[in-house]
ROKOLGU-170302 format. One line per 5 residues: for each residue x, y, z of N, C-alpha, C. Coordinates in Angstrom, 3 decimals, decimal comma, m for minus. Atoms other than C-alpha are relative to their C-alpha. Layout:
REM residues N
X:Y:Z:X:Y:Z:X:Y:Z ~ ...
//
This chain:
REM residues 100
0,791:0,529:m1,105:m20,518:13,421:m44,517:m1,082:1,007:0,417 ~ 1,073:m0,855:m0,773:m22,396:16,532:m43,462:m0,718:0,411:m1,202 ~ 0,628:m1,013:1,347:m23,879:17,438:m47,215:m0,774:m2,056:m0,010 ~ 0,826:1,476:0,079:m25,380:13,133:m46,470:m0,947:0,212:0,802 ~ 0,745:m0,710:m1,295:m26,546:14,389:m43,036:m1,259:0,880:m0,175
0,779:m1,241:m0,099:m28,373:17,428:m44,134:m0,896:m0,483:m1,186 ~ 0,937:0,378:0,563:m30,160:15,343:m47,159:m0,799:m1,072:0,736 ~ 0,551:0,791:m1,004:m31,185:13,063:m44,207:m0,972:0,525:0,530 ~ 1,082:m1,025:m0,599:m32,880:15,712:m42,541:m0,815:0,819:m0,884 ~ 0,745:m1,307:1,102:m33,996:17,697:m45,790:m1,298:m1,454:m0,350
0,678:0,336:0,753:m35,703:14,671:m46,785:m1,006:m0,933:1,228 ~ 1,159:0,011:m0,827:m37,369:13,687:m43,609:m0,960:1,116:0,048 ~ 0,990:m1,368:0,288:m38,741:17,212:m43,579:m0,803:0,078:m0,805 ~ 0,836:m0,189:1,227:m40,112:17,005:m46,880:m0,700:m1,293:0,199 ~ 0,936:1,314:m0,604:m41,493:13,606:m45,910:m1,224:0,536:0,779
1,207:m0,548:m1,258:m43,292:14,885:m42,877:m0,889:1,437:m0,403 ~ 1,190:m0,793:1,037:m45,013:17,881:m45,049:m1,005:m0,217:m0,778 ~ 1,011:0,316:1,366:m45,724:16,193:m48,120:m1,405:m1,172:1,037 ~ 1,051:0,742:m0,891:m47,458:14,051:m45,310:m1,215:0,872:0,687 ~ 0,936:m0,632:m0,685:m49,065:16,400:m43,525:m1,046:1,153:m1,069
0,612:m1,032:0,909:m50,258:18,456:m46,755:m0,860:m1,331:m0,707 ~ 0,849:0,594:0,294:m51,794:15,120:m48,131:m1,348:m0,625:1,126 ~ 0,885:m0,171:m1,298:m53,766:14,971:m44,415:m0,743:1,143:m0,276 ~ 1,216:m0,764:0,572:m55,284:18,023:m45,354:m0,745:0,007:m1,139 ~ 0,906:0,274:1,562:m56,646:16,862:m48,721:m1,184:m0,466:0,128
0,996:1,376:m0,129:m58,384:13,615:m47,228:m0,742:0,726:1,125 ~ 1,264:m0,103:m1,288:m59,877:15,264:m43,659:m0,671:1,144:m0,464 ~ 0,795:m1,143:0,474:m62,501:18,018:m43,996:m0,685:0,429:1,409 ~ 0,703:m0,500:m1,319:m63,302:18,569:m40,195:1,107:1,105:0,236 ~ m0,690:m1,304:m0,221:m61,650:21,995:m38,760:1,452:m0,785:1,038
m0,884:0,691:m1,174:m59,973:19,715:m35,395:0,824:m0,726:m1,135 ~ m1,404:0,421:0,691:m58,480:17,437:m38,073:0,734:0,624:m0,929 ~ m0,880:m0,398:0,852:m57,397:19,240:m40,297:1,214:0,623:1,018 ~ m0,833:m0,822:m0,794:m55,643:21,257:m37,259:0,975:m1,441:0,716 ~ m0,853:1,504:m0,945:m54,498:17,502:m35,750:1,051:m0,183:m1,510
m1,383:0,285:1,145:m52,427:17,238:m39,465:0,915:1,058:0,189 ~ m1,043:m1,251:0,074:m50,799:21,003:m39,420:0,966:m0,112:1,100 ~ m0,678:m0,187:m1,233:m49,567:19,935:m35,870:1,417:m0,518:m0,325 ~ m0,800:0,199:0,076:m47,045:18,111:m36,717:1,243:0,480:m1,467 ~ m0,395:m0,770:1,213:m45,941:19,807:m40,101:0,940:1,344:0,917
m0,642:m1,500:m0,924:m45,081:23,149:m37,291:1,280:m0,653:0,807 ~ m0,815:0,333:m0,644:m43,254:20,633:m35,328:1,017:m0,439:0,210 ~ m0,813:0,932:0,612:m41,360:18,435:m37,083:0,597:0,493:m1,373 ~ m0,692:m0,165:1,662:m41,399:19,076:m40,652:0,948:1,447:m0,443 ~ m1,133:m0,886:0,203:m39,815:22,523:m40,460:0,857:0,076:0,518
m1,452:m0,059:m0,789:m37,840:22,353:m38,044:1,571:m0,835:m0,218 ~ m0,914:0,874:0,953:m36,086:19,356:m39,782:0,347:0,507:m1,173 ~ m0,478:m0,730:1,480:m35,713:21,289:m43,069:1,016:1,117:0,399 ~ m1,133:m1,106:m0,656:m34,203:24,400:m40,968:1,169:m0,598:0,855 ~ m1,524:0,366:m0,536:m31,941:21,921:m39,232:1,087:m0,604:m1,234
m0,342:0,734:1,452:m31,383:20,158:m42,728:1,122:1,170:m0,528 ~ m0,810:m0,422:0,158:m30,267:23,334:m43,837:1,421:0,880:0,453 ~ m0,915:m0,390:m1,183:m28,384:24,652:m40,534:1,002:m1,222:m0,806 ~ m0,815:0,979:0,181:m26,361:21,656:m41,268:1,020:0,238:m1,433 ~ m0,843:m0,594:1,309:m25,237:22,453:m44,697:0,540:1,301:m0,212
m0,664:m1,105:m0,220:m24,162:25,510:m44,131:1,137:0,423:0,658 ~ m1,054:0,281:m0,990:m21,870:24,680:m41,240:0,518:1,021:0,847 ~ 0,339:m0,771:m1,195:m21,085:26,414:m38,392:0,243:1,566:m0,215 ~ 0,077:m1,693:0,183:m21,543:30,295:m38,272:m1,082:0,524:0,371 ~ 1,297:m0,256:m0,748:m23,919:32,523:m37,651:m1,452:m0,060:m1,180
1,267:0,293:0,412:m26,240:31,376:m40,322:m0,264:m1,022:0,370 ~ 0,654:1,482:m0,662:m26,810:28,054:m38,624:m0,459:0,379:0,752 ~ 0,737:m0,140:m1,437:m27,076:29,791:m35,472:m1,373:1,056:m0,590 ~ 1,580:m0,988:0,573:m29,977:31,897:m37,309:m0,963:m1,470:m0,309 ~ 1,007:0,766:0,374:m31,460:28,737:m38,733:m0,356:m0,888:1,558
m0,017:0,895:m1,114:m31,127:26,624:m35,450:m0,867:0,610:1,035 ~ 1,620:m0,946:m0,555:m33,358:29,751:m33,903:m1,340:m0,037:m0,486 ~ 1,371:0,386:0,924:m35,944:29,166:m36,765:m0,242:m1,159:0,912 ~ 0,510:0,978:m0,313:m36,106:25,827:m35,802:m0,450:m0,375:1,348 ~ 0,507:0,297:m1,502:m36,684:25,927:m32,423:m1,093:0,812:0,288
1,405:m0,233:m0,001:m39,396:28,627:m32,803:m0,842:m0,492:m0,371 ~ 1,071:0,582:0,206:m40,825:26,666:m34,630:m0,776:m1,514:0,361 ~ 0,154:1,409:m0,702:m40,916:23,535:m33,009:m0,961:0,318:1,339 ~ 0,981:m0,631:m0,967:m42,306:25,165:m30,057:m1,019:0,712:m0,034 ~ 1,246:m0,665:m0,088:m44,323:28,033:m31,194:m1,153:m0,807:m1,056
1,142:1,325:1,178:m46,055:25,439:m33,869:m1,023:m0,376:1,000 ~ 1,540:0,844:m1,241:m48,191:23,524:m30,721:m0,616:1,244:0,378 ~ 0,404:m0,723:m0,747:m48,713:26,489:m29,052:m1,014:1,065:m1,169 ~ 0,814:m0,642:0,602:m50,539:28,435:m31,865:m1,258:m1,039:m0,705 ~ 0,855:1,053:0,121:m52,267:25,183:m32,800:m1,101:m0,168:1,281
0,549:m0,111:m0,674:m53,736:25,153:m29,754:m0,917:1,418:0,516 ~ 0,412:m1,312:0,314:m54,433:28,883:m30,169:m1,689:m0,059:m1,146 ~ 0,856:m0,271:1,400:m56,546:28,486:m33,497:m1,061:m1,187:0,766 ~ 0,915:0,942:m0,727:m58,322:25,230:m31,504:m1,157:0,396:0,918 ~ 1,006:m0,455:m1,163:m59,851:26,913:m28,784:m0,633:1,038:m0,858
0,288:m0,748:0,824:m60,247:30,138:m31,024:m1,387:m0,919:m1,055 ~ 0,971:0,521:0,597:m62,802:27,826:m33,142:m1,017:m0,889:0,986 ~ 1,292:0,629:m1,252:m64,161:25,675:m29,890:m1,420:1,378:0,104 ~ 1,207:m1,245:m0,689:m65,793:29,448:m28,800:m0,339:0,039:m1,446 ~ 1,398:m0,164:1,266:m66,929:30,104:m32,699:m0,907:m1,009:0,151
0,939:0,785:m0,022:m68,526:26,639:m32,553:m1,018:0,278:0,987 ~ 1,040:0,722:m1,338:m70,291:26,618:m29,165:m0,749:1,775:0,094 ~ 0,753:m1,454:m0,148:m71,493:30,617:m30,249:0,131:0,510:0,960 ~ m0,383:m1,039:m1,048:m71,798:33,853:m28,514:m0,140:m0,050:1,363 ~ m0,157:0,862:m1,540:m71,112:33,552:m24,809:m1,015:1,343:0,407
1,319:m0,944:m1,075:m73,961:34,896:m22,441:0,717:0,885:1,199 ~ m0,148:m0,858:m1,083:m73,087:37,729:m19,973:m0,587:m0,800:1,439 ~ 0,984:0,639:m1,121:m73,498:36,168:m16,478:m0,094:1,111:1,368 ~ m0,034:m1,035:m1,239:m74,420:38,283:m13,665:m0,038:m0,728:0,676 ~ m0,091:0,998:m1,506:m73,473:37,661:m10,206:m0,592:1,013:1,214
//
């Protein structure tokens, strides 16, 4: 039952990659390409690291993978949104000094 479980989750994971890696093939703008990686950080690993938390069964390598997966579920948006703004200011060029 838990080696059915963990190809459940291994193969959503690999779903939601091979998805998000054929999203970067087809878009060629910087925002989309960054709107595909989002969910690849969010989903797709974190389902592969629970995929394999799961097969491993309880110990402290689950509880190691079950930490992967939650950094990465979280820190995934949050550096996405990092690299977003990080390219807003390249686009909109060097910012003017304002005196007050």
């Amino acid at each position: 039952m838990r080696h059915a479980c963990a190809l459940a989750l291994l193969t959503a994971g690999v779903g939601v990659l091979l998805m998000c890696a054929l999203a970067l093939l087809v878009l060629d703008r910087p925002y989309g390409r960054l709107h595909a990686l989002a969910p690849a950080t969010s989903v797709g690993v974190p389902l592969v690291a629970l995929a394999a938390a799961v097969e491993t069964g309880p110990g402290r390598a689950a509880l190691k993978l079950l930490f992967i997966a939650l950094f990465s579920a979280v820190g995934g948006p949050a550096t996405t949104t990092a690299v977003a703004r990080a390219q807003a200011r390249r686009a909109s060029g060097p910012r003017k000094e304002s005196r007050r």
